[in-house]
Structures are given as C-alpha cells and as structure tokens.
NUVO-210876 format. One record per residue: z, x, y of N, C-alpha, C in turn; residue in three letters; residue number from 1. Coordinates in steps of 0.05 Angstrom, whole numbers, plus 5000, padded with zeros to 4 digits. Last residue first. Layout:
REC  n.zz  n.xx  n.yy  ca.zz  ca.xx  ca.yy  c.zz  c.xx  c.yy    r    k
REC     Z     X     Y      Z      X      Y     Z     X     Y  ALA  NUM
...
END
This chain:
REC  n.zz  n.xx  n.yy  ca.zz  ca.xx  ca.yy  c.zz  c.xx  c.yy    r    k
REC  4161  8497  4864   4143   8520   4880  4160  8544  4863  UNK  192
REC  4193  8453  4857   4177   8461   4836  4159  8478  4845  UNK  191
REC  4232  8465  4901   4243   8465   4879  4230  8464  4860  UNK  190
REC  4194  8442  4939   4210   8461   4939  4219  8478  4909  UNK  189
REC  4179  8389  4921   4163   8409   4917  4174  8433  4920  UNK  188
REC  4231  8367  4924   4230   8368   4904  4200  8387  4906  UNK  187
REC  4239  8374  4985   4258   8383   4960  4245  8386  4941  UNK  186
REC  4206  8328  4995   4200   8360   5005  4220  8379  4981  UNK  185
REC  4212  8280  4972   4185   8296   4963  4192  8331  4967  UNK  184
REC  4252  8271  5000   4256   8272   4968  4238  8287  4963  UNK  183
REC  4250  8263  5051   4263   8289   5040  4265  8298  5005  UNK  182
REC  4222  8220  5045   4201   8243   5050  4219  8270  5048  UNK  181
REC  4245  8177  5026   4226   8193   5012  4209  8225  5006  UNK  180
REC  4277  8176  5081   4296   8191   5039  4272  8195  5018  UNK  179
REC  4242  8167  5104   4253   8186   5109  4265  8196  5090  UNK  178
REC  4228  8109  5083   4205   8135   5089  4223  8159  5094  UNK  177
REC  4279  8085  5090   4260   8092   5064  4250  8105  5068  UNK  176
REC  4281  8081  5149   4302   8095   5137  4297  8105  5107  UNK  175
REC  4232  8065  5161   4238   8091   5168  4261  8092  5153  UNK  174
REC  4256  8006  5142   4226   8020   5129  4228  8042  5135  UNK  173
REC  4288  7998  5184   4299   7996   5149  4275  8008  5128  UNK  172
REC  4273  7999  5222   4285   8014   5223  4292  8013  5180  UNK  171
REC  4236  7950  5218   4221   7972   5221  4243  7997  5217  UNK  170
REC  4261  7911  5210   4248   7920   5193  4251  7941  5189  UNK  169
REC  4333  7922  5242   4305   7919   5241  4288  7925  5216  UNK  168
REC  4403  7919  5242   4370   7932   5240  4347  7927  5234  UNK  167
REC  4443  7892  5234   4421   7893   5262  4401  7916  5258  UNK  166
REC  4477  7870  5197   4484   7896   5211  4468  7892  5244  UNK  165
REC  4434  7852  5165   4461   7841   5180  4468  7840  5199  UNK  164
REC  4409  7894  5138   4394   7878   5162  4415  7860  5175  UNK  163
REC  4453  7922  5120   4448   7934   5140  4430  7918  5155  UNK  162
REC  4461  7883  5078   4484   7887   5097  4473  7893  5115  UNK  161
REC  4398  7891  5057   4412   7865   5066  4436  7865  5090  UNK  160
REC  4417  7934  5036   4388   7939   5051  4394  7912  5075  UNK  159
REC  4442  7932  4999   4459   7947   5016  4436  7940  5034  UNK  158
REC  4421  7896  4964   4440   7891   4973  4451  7898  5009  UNK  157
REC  4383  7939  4941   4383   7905   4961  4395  7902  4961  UNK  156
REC  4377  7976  4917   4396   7972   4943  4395  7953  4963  UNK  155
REC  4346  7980  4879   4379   7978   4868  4393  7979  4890  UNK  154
REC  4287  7974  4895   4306   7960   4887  4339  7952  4882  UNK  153
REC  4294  8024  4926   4300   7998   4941  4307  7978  4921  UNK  152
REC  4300  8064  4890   4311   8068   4892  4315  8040  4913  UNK  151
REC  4243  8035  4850   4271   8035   4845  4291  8042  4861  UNK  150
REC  4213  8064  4903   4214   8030   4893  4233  8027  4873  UNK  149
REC  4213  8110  4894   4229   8103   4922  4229  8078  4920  UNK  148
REC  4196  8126  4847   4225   8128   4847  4243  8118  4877  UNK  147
REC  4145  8115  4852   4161   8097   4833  4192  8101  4842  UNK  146
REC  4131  8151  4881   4126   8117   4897  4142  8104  4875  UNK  145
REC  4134  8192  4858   4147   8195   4876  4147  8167  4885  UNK  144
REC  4097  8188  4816   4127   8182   4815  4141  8190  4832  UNK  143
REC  4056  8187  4836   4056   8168   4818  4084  8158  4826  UNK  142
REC  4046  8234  4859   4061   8211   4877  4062  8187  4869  UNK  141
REC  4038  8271  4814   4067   8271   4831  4070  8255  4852  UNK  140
REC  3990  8246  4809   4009   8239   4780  4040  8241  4794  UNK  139
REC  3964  8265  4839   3971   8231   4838  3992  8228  4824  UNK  138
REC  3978  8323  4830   3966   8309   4856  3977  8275  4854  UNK  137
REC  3943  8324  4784   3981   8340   4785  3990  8318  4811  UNK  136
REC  3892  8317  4799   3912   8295   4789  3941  8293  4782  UNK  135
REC  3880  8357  4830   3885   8328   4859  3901  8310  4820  UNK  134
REC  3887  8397  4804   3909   8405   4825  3902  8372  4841  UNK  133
REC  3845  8385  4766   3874   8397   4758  3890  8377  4780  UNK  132
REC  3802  8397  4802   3809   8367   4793  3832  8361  4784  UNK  131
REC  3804  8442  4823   3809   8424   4837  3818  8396  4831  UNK  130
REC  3791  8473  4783   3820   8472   4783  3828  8450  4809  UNK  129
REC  3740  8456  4774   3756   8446   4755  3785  8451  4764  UNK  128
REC  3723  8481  4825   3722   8455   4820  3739  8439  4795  UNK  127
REC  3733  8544  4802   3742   8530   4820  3740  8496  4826  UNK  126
REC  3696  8543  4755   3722   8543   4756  3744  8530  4780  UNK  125
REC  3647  8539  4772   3655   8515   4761  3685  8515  4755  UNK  124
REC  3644  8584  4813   3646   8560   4828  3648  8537  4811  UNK  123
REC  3646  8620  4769   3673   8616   4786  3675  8600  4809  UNK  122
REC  3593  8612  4754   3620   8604   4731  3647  8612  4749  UNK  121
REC  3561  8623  4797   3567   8599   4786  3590  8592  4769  UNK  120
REC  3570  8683  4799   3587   8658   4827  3589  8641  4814  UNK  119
REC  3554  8695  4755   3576   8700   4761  3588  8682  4771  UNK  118
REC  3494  8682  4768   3506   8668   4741  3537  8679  4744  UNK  117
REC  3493  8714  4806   3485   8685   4810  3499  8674  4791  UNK  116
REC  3483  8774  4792   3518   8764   4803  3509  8727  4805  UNK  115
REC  3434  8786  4786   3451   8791   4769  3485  8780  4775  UNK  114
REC  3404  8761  4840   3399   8759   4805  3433  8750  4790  UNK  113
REC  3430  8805  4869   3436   8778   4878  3434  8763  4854  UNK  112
REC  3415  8854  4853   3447   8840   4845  3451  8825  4847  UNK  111
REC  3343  8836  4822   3367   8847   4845  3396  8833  4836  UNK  110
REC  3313  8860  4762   3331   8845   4781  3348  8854  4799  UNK  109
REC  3257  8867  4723   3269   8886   4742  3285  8863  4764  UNK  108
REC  3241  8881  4658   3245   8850   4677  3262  8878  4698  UNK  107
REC  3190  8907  4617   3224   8908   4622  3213  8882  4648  UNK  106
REC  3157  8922  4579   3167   8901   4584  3192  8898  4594  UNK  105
REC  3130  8979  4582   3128   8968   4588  3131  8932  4594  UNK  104
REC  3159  9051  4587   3172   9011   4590  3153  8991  4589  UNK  103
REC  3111  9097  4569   3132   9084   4589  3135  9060  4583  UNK  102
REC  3135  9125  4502   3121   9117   4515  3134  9106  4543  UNK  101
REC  3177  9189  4504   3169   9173   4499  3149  9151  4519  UNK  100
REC  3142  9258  4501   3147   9242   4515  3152  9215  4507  UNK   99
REC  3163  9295  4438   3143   9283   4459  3160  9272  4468  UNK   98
REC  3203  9304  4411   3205   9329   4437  3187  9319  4451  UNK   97
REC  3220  9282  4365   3199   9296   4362  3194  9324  4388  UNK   96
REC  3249  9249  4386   3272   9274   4373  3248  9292  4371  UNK   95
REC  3236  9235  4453   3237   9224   4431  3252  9253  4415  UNK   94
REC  3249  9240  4524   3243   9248   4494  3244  9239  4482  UNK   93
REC  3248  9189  4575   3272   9212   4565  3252  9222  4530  UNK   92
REC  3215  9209  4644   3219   9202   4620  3232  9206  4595  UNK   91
REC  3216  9211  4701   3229   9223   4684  3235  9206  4663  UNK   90
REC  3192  9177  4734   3179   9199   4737  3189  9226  4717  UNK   89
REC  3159  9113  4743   3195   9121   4725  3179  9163  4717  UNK   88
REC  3156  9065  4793   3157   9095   4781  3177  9107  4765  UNK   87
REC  3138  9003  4782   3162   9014   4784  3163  9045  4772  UNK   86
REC  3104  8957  4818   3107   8976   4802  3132  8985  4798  UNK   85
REC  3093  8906  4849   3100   8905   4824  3094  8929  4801  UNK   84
REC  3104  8910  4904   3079   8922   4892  3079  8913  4862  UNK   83
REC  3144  8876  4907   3125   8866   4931  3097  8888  4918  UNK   82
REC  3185  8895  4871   3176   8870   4871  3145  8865  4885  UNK   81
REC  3194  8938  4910   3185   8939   4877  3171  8916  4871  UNK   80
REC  3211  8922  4963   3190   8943   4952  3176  8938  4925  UNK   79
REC  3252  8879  4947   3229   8878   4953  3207  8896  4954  UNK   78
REC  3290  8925  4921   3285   8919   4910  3258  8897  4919  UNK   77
REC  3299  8961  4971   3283   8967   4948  3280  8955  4931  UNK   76
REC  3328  8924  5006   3293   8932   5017  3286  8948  4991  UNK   75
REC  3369  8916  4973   3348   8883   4989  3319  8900  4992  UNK   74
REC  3396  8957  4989   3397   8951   4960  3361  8928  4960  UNK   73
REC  3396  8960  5043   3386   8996   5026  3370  8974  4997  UNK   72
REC  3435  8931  5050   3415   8918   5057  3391  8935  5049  UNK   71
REC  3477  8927  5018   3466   8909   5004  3435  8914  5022  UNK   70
REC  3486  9008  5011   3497   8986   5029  3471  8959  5011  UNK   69
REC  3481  9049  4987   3501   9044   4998  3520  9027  5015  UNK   68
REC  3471  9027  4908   3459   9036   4946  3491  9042  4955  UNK   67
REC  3455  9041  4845   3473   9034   4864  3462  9042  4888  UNK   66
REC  3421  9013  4788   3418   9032   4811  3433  9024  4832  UNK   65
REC  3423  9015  4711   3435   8997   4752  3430  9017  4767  UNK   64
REC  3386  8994  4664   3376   9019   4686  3394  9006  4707  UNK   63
REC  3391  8986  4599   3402   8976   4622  3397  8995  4645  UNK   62
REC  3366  8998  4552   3369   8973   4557  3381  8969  4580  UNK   61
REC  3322  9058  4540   3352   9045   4544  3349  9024  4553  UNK   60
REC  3289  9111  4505   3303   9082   4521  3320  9072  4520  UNK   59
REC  3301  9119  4421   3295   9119   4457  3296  9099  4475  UNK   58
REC  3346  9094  4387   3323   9122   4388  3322  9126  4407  UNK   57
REC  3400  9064  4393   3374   9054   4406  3364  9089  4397  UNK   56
REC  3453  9050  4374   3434   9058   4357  3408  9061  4370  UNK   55
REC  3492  9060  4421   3473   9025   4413  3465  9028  4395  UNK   54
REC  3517  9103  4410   3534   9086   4408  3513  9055  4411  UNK   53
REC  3478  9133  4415   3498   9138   4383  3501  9115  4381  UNK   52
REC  3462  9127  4466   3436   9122   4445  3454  9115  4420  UNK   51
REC  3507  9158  4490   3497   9128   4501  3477  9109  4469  UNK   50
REC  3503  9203  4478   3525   9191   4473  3521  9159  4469  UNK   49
REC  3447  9212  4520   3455   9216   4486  3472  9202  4473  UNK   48
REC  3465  9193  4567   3453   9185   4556  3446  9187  4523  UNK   47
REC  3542  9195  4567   3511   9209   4575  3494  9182  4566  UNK   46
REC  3568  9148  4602   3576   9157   4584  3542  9175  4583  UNK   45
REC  3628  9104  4622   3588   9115   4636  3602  9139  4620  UNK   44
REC  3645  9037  4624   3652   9065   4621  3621  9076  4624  UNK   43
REC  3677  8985  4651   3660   8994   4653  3669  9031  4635  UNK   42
REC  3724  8952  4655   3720   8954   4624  3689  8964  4625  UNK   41
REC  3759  8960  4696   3774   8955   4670  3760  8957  4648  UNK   40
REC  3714  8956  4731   3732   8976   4733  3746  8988  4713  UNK   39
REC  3699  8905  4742   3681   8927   4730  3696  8947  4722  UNK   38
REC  3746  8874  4759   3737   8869   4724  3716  8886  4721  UNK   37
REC  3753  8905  4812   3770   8901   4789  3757  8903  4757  UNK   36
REC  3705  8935  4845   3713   8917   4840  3731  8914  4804  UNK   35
REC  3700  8989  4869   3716   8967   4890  3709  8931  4878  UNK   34
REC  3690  9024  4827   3667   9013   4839  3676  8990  4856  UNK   33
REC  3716  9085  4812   3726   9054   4826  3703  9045  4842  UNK   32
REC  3718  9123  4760   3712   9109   4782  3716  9090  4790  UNK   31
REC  3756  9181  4740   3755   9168   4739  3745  9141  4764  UNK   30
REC  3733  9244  4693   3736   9237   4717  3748  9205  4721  UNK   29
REC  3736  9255  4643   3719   9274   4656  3730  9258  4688  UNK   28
REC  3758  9243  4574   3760   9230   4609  3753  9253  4622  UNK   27
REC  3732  9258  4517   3746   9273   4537  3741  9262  4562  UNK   26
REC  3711  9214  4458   3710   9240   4491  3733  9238  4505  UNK   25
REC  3685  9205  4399   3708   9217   4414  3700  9226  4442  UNK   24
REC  3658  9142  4376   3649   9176   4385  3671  9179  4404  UNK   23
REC  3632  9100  4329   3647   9108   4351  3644  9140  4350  UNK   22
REC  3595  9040  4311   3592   9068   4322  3626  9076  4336  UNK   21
REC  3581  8994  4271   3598   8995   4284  3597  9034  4289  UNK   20
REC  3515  8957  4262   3534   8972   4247  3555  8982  4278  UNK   19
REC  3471  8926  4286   3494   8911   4277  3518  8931  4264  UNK   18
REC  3434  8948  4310   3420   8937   4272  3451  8929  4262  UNK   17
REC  3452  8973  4355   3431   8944   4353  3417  8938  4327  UNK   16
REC  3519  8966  4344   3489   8988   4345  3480  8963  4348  UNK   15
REC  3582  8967  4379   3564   8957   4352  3537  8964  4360  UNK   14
REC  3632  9021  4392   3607   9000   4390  3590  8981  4382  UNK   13
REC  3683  9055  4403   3671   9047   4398  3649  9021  4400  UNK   12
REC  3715  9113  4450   3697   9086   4444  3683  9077  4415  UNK   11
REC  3768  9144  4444   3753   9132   4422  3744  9111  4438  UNK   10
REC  3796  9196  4486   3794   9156   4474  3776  9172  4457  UNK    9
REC  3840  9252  4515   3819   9240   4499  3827  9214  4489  UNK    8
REC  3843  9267  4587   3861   9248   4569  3837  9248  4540  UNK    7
REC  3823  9284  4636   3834   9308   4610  3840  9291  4588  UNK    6
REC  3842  9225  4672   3828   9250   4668  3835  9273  4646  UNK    5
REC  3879  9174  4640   3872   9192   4664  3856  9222  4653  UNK    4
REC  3885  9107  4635   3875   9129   4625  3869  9158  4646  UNK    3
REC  3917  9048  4618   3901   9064   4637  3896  9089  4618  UNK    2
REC  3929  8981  4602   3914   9003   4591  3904  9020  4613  UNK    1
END
C-alpha cells in the first residue's frame, strides 16, 4: 500500500462513543520519521479533522513532540518533570469560541517511557525465537547422531575388514566423524 502526494484516501476511525468516522483528503506531502512500522501506519492530520475522526469536542489525547537529537529530547523532558509544570500557551476553542479549560490530568512521558514496552515485546520475541532455533537445534542432531549410528551399524562388517586391514580405532572413528561432518554440512546447505 503506497500513496503519493495529490493522491485522494479515505481515513477512517472509531470515535470515542464507539461509532465509525471517515473523512476524505488529499495527500499533502509525504514523511519519513526513519522508522518503518511508524511510517506505514502513522498519518497527521489537522487538528479539526483530527476531533471528526475521535469524536473528541476539545483536546486531544496525544501531544508527541519531536527534537533533533535524544539528548534536546532528555533535557526537556527533565525540565518538565523537574518543575512539574507544563506551559500550554495555545489553547484550542471550544465551538462556543471560549477558551477550553487547561489539561488538567494528563501524564507527561519521555520516549524512553514510551518505547520500554516496545523493546520488551521484541526482547520476548527474540528469546522465543531462540528457543525455536536451539530445539530445530537438537531436533537436527537428534538425527544427525541417529543416522551416523545406523550408518555404523550397517557397516560392521566393512568397519571390521578395514580394522584388519590396519587401521586403528582412532582412524576408524575420524573416518565416521568425517562422513558425519560432510553429512551435516550438505545437508544444512541444502536446508539454507
């Protein structure tokens, strides 16, 4: 799904009394906040437009403020924190044309906050694919140890001639380890 500039969508919504909103626009531009899954399914939209589509009258439920850098981001948000104010110097209307009231229960978080619960669910992902990838893991030397123990079985014989022959344990154990170990490599080869 892309979309380019001039192009007209349909967003739609669900309001916050649960009914389903949509509203036509016109692609005005397009941004890359240098990360993927924001990218795909972020859209920025007025503030009016914005209100249709939650049902919200006034205010808004989400204020992000971008920096330019994390460390811009770190010192305002200890600022705030460290006074526990937060100047809001533009307040948006009501339909009446007064001022609405200011915020007073809002929660104010840094990205660090807001991305924690992120890392976590892709540091449980990652562990789970670990557990995946060590039992694929046993399971493929399950049968890699099975198939080099049948393959001695069915060559006692020959295993015998060759200790005859003059070879050694030890040369008759490398000679197994070696048809094993080309067996393994092949065969990951071949399931890569």
């Amino acid at each position: 799904f892309s979309v380019k500039p001039g192009e007209s969508i349909t967003l739609t919504s669900r309001t916050q009394a649960g009914a389903i909103a949509a509203l036509d626009f016109t692609v005005a531009g397009l941004v890359q906040s240098g990360n993927p899954a924001v990218d795909k399914q972020a859209v920025f939209v007025r503030l009016e437009e914005g209100r249709i589509l939650t049902g919200l009258e006034a205010g808004f439920t989400d204020l992000f403020v971008r920096f330019k850098s994390t460390v811009l981001a770190d010192r305002w948000f200890e600022s705030i924190v460290g006074t526990g104010t937060l100047f809001i110097p533009l307040q948006p209307t009501g339909k009446d044309g007064q001022h609405a009231p200011t915020p007073t229960n809002f929660k104010i978080e840094s990205y660090r906050e807001e991305t924690k619960k992120l890392l976590g669910l892709i540091e449980v992902d990652i562990k789970a694919l670990r557990i995946v990838v060590g039992i694929l893991f046993l399971v493929a030397m399950t049968g890699m140890m099975n198939t080099t123990l049948i393959a001695v079985f069915e060559r006692q014989k020959e295993i015998g001639v060759l200790q005859a022959m003059g070879y050694s344990r030890r040369h008759t154990l490398l000679l197994i380890c070696c048809e094993g170990l080309l067996l393994g490599t092949l065969s990951a080869l071949i399931g890569v």
